[in-house]
C-alpha positions as CSV (number, residue, x, y, z in Angstrom):
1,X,32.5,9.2,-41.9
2,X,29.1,8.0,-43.5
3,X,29.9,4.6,-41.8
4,X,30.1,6.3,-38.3
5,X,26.7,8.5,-39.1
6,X,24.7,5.5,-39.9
7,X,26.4,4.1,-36.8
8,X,24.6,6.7,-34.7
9,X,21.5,7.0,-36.0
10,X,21.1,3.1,-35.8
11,X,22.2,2.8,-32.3
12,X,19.6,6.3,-31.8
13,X,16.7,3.9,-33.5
14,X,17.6,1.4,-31.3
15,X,17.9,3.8,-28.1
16,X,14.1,4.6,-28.7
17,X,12.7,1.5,-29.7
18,X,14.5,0.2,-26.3
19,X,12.4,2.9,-24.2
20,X,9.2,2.2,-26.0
21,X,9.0,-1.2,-25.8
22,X,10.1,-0.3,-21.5
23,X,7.3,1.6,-21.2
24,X,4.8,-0.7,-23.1
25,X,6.3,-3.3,-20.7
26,X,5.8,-1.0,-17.3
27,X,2.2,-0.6,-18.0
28,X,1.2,-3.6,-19.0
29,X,2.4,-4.8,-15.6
30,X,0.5,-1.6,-13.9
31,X,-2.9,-3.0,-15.2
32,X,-2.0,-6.6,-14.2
33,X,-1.2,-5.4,-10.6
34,X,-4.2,-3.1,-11.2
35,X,-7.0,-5.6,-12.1
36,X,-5.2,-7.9,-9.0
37,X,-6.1,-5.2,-6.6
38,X,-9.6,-5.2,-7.7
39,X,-10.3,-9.1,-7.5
40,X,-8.8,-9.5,-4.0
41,X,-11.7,-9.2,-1.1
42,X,-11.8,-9.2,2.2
43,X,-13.0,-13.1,3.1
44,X,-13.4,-13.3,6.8
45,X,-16.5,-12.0,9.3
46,X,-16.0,-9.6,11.9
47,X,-12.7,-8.6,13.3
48,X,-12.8,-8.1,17.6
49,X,-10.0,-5.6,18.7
50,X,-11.0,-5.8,22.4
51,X,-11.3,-2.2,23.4
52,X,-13.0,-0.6,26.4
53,X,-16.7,1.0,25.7
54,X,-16.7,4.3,24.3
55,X,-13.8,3.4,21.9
56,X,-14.3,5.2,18.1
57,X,-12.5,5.2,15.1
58,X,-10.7,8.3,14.3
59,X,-9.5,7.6,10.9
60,X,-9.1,4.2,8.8
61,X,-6.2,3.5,6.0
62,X,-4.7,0.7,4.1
63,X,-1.0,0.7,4.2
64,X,-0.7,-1.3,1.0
65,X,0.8,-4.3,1.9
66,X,-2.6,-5.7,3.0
67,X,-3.2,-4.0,6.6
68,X,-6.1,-1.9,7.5
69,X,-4.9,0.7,10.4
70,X,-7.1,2.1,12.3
71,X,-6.9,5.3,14.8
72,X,-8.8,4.9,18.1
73,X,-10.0,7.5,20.5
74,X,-11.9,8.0,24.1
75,X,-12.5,4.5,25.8
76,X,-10.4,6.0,28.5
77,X,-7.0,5.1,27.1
78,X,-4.7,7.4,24.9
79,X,-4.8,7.6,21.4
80,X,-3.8,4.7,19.7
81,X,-3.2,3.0,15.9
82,X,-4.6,-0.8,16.1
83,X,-2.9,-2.6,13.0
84,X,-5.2,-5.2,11.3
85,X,-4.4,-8.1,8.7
86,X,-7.1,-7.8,5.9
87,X,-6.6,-11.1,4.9
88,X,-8.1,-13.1,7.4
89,X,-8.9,-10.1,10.2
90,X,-6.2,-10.9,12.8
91,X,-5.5,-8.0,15.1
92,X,-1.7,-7.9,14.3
93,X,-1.0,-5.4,17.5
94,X,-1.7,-1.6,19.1
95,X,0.5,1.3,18.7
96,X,0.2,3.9,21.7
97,X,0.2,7.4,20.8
98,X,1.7,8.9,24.0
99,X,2.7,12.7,25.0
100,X,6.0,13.6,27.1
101,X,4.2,13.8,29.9
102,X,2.3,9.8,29.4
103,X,6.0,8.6,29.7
């Protein structure tokens, strides 16, 4: 019985050592990903989209995997989402936001 008790409570130490060193693991990799965010600019001048006059930005986000989407209003066209690659400034394509009635 003592054999199977120090059975447990080794494979227990083990159990939490395991997890530890997991998490010591995860966030080392979270700052490495972390301090890669920061170091990575944008390297190229400015980006043409070719809309009409009278075009504005509604709203700008990153999607995370290095595009910058933008919301665009007026300029006589419906709303729309241009998609841009951040790492060189390539318009990648347009998204049309359209009602039932645009159809």
């Amino acid at each position: 019985m003592v054999a199977v008790k120090s059975l447990v409570v080794f494979m227990g130490v083990l159990l939490v050592l395991g997890l530890g060193l997991l998490g010591y693991g995860m966030i080392q990799q979270s700052d490495k990903m972390r301090q890669h965010e920061d170091n990575r600019e944008a390297t190229f001048g400015p980006a043409a989209l070719d809309e009409p006059e009278g075009t504005r930005i509604a709203h700008m986000r990153t999607d995370g995997a290095g595009r910058l989407l933008l919301g665009l209003t007026g300029g006589g066209r419906p709303d729309r989402v241009a998609v841009v690659d951040l790492a060189d400034g390539r318009h990648l394509g347009t998204v049309l936001v359209t009602g039932p009635a645009d159809r």
